[in-house]
C-alpha positions as CSV (number, residue, x, y, z in Angstrom):
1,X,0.0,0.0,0.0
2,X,1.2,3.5,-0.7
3,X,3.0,5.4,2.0
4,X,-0.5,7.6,2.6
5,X,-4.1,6.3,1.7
6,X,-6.6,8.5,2.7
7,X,-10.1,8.5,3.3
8,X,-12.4,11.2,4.6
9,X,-15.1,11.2,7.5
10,X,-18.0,13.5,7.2
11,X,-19.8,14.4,10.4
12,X,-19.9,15.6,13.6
13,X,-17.8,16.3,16.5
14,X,-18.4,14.5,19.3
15,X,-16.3,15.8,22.5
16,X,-16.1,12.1,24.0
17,X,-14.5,10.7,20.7
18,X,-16.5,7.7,21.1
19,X,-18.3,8.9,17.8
20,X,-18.8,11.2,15.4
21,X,-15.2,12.1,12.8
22,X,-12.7,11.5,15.8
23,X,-13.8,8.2,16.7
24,X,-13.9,7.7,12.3
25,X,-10.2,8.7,12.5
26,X,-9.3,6.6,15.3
27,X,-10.8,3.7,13.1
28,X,-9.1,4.4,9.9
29,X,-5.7,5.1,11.6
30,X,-6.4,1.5,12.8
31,X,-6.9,0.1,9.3
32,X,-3.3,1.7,8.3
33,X,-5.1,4.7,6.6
34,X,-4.8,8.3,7.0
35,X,-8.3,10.2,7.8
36,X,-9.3,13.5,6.6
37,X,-12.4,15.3,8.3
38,X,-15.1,17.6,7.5
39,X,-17.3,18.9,10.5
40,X,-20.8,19.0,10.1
41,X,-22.1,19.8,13.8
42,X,-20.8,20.2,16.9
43,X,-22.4,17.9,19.6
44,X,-22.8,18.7,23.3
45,X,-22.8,15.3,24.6
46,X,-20.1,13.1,26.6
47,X,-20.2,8.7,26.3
48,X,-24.0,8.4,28.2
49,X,-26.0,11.8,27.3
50,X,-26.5,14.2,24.4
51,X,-27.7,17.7,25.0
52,X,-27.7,19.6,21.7
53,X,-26.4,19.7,18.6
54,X,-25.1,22.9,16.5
55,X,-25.6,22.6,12.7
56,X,-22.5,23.8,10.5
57,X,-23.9,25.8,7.5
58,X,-23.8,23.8,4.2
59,X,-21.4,26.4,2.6
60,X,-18.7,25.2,5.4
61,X,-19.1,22.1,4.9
62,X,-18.6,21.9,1.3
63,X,-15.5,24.3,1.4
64,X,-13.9,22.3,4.3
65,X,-14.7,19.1,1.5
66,X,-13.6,20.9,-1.3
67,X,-10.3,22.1,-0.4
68,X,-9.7,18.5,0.2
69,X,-10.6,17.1,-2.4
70,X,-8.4,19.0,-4.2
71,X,-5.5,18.3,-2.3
72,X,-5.8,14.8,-1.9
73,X,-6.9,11.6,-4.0
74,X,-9.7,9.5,-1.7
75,X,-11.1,6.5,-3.0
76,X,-13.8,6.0,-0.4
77,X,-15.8,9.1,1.9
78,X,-18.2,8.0,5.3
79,X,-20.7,10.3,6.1
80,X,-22.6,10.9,9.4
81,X,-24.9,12.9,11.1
82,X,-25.8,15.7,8.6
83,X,-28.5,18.0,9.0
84,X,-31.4,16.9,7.0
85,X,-31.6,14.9,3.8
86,X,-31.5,17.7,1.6
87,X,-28.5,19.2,2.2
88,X,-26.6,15.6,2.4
89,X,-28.4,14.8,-1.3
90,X,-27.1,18.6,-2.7
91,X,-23.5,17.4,-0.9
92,X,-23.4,13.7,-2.6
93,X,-23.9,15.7,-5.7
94,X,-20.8,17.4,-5.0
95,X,-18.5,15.1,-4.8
96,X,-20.1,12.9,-7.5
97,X,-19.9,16.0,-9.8
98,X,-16.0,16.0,-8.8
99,X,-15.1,12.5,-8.8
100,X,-17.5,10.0,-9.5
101,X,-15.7,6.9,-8.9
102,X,-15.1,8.4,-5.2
103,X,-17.4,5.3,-2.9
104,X,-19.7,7.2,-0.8
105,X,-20.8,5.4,2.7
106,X,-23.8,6.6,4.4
107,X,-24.4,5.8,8.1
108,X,-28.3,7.1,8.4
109,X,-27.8,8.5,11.9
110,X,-31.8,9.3,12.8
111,X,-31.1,9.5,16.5
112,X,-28.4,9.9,19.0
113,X,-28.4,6.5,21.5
114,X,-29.7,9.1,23.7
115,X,-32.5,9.8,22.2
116,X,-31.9,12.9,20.1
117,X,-33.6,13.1,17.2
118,X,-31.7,14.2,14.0
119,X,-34.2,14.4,11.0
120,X,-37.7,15.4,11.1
121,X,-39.7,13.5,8.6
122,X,-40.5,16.4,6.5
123,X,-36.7,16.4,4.6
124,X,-37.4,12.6,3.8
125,X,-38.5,13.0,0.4
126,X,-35.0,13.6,-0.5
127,X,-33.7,10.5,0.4
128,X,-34.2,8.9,-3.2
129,X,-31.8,11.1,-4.1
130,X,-29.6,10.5,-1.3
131,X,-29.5,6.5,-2.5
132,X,-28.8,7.3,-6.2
133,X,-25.3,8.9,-5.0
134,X,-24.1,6.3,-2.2
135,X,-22.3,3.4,-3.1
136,X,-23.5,1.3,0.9
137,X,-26.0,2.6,3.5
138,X,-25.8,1.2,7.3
139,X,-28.8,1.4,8.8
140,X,-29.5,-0.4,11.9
141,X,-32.9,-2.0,12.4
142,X,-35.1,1.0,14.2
143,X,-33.4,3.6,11.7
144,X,-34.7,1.4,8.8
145,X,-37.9,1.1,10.1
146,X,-38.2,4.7,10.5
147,X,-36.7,5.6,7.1
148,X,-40.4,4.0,5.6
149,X,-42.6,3.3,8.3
150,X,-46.2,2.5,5.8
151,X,-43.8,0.1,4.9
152,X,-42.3,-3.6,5.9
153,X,-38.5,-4.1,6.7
154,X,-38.2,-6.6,3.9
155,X,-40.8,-4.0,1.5
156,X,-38.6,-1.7,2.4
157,X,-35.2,-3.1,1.7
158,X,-36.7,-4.5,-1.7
159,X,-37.3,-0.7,-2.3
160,X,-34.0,0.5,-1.3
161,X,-31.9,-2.2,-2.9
162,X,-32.8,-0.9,-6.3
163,X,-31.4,1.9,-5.8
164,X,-28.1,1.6,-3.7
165,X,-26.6,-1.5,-1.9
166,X,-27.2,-2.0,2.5
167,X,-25.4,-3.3,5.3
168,X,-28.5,-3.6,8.0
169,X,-26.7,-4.2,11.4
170,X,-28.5,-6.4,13.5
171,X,-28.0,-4.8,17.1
172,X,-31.5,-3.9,17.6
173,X,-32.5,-7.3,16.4
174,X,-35.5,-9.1,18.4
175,X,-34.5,-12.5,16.5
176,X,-31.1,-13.4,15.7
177,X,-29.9,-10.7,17.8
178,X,-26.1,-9.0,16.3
179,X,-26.5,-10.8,12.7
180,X,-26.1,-8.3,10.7
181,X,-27.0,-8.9,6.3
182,X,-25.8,-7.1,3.3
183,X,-28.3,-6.6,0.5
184,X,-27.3,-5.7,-2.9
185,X,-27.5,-5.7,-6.8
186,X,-31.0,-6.0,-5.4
187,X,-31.5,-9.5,-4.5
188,X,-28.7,-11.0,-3.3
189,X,-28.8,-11.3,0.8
190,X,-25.8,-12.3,2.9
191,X,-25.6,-12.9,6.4
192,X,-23.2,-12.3,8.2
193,X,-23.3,-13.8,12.1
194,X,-21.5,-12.7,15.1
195,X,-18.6,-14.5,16.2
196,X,-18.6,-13.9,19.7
197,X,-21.5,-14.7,22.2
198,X,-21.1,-11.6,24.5
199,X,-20.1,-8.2,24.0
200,X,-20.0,-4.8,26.0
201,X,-21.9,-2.0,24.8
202,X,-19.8,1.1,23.6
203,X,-21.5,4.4,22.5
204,X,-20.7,5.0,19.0
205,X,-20.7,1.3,18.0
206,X,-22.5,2.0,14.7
207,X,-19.8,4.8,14.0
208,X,-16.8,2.1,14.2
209,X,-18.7,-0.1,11.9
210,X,-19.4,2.1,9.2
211,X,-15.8,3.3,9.4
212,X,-13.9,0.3,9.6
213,X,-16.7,-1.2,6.5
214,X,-15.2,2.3,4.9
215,X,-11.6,1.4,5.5
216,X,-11.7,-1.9,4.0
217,X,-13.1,-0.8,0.8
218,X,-10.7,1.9,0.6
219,X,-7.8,-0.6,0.6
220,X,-9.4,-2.4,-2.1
221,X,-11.3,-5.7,-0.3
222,X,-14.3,-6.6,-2.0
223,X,-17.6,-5.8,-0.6
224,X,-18.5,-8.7,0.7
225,X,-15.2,-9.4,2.7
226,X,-15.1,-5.9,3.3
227,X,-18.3,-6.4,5.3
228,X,-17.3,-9.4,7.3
229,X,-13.8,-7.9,8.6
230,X,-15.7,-4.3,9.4
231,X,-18.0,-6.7,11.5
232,X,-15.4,-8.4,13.8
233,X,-13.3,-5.6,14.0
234,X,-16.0,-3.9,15.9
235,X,-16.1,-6.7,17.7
236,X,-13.1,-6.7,19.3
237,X,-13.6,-3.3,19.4
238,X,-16.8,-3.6,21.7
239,X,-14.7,-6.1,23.5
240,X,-11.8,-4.1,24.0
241,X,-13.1,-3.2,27.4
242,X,-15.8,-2.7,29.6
243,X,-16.3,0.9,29.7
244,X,-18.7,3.2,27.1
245,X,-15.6,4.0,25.0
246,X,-13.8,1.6,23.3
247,X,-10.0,1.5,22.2
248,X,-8.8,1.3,19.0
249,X,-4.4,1.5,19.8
250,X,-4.2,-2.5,20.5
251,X,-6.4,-3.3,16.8
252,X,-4.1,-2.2,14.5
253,X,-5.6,-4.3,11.1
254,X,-2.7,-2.9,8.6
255,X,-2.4,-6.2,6.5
């Protein structure tokens, strides 16, 4: 691999670092990859509460994206929390309209674990465009369910999988509990099952996922394997220690 690969992590700041671009970086360093940021909001919060959340305005965030993108060659960008659907849909154009072989990797972040509540249904009209421009989306089961609630989970991933390809995480589960399946070229369906029995919780779980899942397809792994090393690296992330917030130092996963 070449001396720097870089990848870029769109979204917020979280002052814990158990989520959010930080957390993202901690990730990609940990995949032997050099992360770029852009800030999208800055989050009051620490590992077990979130109070509020200040929006960045959409002009920032594209110039903080911008001037990197035309500094540096990225095969692969993760996005997070972004303010509504709208502005991420006008953003995916952007970097499509600059590079469209760049993979874009959406985590759909509807609500903090706390509770906070990120997009109001209104802005989700624009999410068809939103799947045009993403290469993956990560929902997790109650995000999914919200993204189309007239609709059923497998309705809805029938819907969705015409249109861009998912890895559903399977924490919030009621069966089959941490099986998490990929869906895409809109019918294939693999599972991929845990590998350990127990874990400990860590606040910004989903965040490691989507980054490591990321990381591996910026070094080139196919989507499919990508997907099952992104998985038990957040395993032994999750495992790492007991605490909220994980640790990344002892996981290096350079090969």
């Amino acid at each position: 691999m070449q001396e720097h690969a870089y990848i870029i992590s769109i979204g917020g700041l979280d002052p814990s670092s158990g989520a959010g671009i930080t957390s993202d970086i901690k990730t990609f360093e940990a995949h032997g990859l050099y992360g770029l940021s852009v800030c999208t909001a800055v989050t009051i919060q620490d590992d077990v509460s979130f109070k509020s959340c200040e929006w960045v305005p959409y002009k920032t965030i594209k110039g903080q994206l911008e001037t990197l993108l035309n500094r540096f060659s990225v095969p692969v960008i993760k996005i997070g929390i972004i303010e509504n659907w709208d502005v991420l849909a006008n953003l995916l154009e952007f970097i499509r309209q600059h590079d469209p072989n760049i993979k874009i990797i959406v985590d759909p972040i509807l609500k903090a674990s706390a509770g906070y509540n990120f997009h109001s249904e209104e802005y989700l009209q624009h999410f068809d465009r939103v799947m045009e421009y993403s290469y993956l989306i990560t929902p997790n089961y109650e995000e999914i369910k919200a993204l189309y609630p007239e609709k059923s989970i497998a309705d809805t991933l029938s819907y969705m999988t015409q249109k861009t390809n998912i890895y559903l995480k399977g924490g919030h589960r009621a069966d089959q509990k941490g099986w998490d399946q990929l869906h895409h070229s809109g019918i294939i369906q693999t599972n991929i099952e845990p590998k350990v029995d127990k874990i400990h919780e860590k606040h910004g779980s989903g965040c490691v996922l989507s980054a490591a899942l990321a990381s591996n397809l910026a070094k080139g792994i196919p989507l499919e394997d990508a997907c099952r090393l992104a998985k038990y690296y957040t395993e032994t992330f999750l495992n790492s220690n007991e605490s909220l917030l994980g640790t990344h130092i002892e996981l290096r996963m350079n090969s």
